[in-house]
C-alpha positions in Angstrom: 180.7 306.8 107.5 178.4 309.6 106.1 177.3 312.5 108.5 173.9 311.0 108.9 175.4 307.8 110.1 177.5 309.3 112.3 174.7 311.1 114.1 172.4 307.9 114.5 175.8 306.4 115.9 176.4 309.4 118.5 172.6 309.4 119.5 172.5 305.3 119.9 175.4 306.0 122.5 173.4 308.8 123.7 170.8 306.3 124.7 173.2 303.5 125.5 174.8 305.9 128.4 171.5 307.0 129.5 170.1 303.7 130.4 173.5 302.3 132.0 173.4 305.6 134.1 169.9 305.1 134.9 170.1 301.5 136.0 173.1 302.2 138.3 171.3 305.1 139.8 168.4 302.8 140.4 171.2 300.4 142.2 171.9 297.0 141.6 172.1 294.3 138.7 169.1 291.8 138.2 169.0 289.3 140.6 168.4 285.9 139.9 164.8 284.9 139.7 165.0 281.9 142.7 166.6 284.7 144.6 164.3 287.3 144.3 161.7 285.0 145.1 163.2 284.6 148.5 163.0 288.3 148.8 160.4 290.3 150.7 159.8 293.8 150.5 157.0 295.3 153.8 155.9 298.5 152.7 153.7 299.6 155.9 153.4 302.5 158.5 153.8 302.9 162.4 152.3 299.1 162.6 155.0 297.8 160.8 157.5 300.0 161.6 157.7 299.0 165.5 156.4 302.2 167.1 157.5 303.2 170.4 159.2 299.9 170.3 163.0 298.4 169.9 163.2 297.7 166.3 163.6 293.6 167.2 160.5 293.7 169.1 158.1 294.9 166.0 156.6 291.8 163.8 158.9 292.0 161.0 161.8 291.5 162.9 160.1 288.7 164.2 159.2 287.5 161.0 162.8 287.3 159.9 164.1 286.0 163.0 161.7 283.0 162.4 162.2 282.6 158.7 166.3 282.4 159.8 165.8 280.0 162.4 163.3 277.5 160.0 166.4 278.3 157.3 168.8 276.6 159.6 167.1 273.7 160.5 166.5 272.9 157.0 169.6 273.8 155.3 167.8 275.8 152.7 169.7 276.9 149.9 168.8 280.3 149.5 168.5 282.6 152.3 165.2 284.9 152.7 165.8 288.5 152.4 163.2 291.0 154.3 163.6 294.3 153.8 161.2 296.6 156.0 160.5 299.4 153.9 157.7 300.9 156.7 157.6 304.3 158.3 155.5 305.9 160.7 152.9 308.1 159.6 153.2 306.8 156.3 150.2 307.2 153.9 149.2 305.0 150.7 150.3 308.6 148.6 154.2 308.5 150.7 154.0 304.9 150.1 153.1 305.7 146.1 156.1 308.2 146.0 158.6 305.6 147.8 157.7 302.3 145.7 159.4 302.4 142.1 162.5 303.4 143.6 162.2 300.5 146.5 160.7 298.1 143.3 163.7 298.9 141.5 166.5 298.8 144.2 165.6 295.5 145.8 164.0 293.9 143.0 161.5 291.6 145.5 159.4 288.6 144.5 157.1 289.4 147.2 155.4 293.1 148.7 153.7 293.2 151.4 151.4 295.9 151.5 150.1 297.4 154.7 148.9 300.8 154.2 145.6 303.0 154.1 145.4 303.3 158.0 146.8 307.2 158.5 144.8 307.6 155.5 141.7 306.7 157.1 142.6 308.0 160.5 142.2 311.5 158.8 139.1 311.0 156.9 140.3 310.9 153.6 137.5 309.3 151.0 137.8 305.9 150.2 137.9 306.1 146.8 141.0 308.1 146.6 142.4 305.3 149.1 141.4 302.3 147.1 142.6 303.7 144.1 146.2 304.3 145.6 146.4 301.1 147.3 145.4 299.8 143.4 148.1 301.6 142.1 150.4 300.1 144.9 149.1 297.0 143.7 149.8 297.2 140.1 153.3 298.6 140.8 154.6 295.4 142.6 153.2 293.6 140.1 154.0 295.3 137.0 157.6 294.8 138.2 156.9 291.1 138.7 156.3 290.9 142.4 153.7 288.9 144.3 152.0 290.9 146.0 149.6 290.5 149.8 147.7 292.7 150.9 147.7 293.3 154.7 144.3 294.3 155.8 143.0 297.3 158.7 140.4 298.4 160.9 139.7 302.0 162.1 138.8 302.3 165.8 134.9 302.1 166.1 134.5 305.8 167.4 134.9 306.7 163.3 131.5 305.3 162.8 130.5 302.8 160.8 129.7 304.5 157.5 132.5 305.4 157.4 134.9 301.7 159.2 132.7 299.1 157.5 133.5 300.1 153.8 136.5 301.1 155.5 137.3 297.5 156.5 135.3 295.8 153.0 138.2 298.1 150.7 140.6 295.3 151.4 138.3 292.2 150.7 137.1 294.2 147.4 140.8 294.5 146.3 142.1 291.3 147.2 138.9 289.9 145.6 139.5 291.9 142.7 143.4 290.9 142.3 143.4 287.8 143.3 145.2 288.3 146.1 145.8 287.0 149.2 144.4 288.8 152.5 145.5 289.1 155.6 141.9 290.3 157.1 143.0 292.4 159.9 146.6 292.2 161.3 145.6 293.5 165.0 142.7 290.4 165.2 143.1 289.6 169.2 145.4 292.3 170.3 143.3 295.6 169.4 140.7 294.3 171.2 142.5 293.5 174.1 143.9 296.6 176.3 147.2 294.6 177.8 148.7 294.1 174.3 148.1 298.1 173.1 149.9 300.3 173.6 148.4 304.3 175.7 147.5 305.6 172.4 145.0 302.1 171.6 146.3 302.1 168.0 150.0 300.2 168.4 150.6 297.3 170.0 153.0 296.4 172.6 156.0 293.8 172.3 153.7 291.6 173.9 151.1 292.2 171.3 153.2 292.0 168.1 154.0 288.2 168.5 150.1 287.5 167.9 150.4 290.4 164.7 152.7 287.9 163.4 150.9 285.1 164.2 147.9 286.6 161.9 150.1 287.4 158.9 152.0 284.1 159.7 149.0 282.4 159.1 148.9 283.6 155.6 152.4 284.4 154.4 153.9 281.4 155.8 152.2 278.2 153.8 152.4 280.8 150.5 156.7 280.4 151.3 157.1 276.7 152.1 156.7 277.0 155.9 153.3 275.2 156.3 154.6 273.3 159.4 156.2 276.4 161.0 154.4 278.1 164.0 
């Protein structure tokens, strides 16, 4: 082997080590396609993170719970995995940070996104929230998730120049990706004062079983449970 050779051989290992590191680091081998498309990754903020609540109270919990019990009565196969990526106070820049990582780690078939509310809570413009939750978007999919979009509304004291194109982002981008929507996942609790919680931006245990119900509506024919309520 000349000297030259030997150096393409030594920098080909290079590489070779590099990317076996890199994948380990990242965490685990690829998963089979038919089970990472009974994987779920929920990348949210306090709403679906269970603020203020026990964690089995918040609607992802009660998401899985009802996926595991529909599992058992049909004998399904292959199991549903949700992992609940959300955290309170998140923003659609944290949540921009967090994702390859998450992408890469848990390899999901589906992400649910449900961000842009703390963003708009502090006024930031729209267009720099659109375009995050467009780069969330492209992410997921780029790493060959399925991707719906879970939809907000700021309180009405924020005016509506600012709540209505607010509230249209998530129809524009759902349009625009061909996504499905979940219009607003707080349709008949944050309008009712029993189901909120002091602050009037959280619900209570009582109200998360009708946030489920909204995304239910949605997510729950896309995975095979049509007759599931």
């Amino acid at each position: 082997m000349t000297t030259s050779e030997g150096m393409c051989v030594f920098r080909w290992l290079i590489v070779l080590f590099l990317a076996c590191s890199s994948s380990l680091a990242w965490g685990q081998a690829p998963l089979a396609p038919e089970v990472r498309a009974h994987t779920v990754l929920v990348l949210g903020d306090s709403l679906s993170a269970a603020y203020n609540l026990p964690e089995d109270k918040g609607w992802v919990a009660l998401m899985t719970a009802r996926m595991k019990a529909a599992e058992q009565s049909s004998g399904a196969r292959i199991p549903w995995d949700v992992i609940n990526a959300s955290i309170s106070g998140e923003t659609t820049s944290g949540g921009l940070s967090r994702l390859p990582e998450l992408l890469a780690v848990h390899q999901p078939g589906w992400v649910l996104i449900e961000l842009g509310a703390n963003d708009g809570l502090r006024g930031l413009p729209l267009s720099i929230v659109r375009q995050n939750l467009q780069k969330l978007i492209a992410l997921s999919e780029q790493a060959g998730a399925r991707v719906v979009l879970l939809g907000i509304m700021l309180p009405p004291n924020y005016g509506p120049l600012y709540t209505t194109p607010f509230r249209d982002m998530y129809h524009a981008l759902a349009a625009q990706n061909h996504l499905p929507l979940v219009p607003f996942i707080l349709q008949g609790v944050a309008e009712n004062r029993s189901l909120m919680q002091a602050d009037g931006l959280h619900p209570t245990a009582a109200g998360e079983p009708q946030v489920l119900a909204n995304i239910w509506s949605v997510v729950g024919p896309l995975w095979g449970f049509d007759g599931q309520h």
